[in-house]
C-alpha positions in Angstrom: 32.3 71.0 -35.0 34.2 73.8 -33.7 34.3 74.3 -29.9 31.1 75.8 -27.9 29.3 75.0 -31.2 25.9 73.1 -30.7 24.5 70.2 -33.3 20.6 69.6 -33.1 18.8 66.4 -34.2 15.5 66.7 -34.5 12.9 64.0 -35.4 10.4 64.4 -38.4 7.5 64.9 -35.5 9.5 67.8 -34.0 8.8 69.4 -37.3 5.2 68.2 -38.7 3.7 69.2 -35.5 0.8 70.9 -36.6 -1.4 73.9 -35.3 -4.9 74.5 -35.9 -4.7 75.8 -38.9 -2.6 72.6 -40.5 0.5 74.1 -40.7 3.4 72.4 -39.5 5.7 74.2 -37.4 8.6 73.8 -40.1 12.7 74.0 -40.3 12.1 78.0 -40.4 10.3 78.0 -36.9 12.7 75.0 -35.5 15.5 77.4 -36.4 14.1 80.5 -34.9 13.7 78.7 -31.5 17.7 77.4 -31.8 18.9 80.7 -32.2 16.7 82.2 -29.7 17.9 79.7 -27.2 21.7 79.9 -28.4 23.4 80.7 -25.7 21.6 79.3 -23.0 22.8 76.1 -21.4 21.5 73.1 -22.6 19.1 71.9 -20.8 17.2 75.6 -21.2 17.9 75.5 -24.9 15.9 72.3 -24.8 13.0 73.3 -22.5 12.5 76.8 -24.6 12.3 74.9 -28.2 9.9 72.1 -26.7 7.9 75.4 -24.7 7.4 77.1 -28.3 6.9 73.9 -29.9 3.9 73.5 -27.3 2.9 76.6 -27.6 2.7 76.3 -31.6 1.1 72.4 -31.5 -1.7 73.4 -28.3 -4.7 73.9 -30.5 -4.0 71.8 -33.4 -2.0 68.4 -33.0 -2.3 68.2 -29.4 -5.8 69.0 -28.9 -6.8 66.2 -31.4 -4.3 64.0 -29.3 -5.8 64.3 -25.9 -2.8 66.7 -25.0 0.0 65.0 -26.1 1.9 65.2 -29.8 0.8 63.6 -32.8 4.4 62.0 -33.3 7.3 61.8 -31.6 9.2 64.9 -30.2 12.5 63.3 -28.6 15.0 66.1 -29.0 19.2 65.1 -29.2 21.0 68.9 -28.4 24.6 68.8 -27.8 27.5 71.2 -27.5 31.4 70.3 -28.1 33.2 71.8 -25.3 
């Protein structure tokens, strides 16, 4: 890793969540939130993904759970300085 770059580790659950429709929100969309969130510290790069990720999961995976995820959503993002 090169300095100021950023590593992400996602857990299967980040990406399985589901929506209403079934779909799971996918590498493709887990990607999209990343770079939307590239250069904002951290800890905002963090609460944008999980915010889309909500947003995505509202009606499918976390209506059926009561409001919480179907799996687990831990997210690991760090940056080299």
């Amino acid at each position: 890793m090169a300095a100021a770059d950023r590593l992400l580790l996602p857990p299967d659950g980040l990406t399985e969540a589901r929506d209403s429709a079934d779909r799971f929100f996918g590498l493709g969309a887990l990607k999209e939130a990343l770079a939307a969130a590239a250069l904002a510290p951290l800890a905002e790069a963090k609460r944008s993904i999980l915010e889309r990720l909500r947003s995505f999961a509202e009606t499918g995976d976390m209506k059926r759970c009561g409001g919480a995820f179907a799996d687990d959503v831990s997210l690991v993002l760090v940056r080299r300085k």
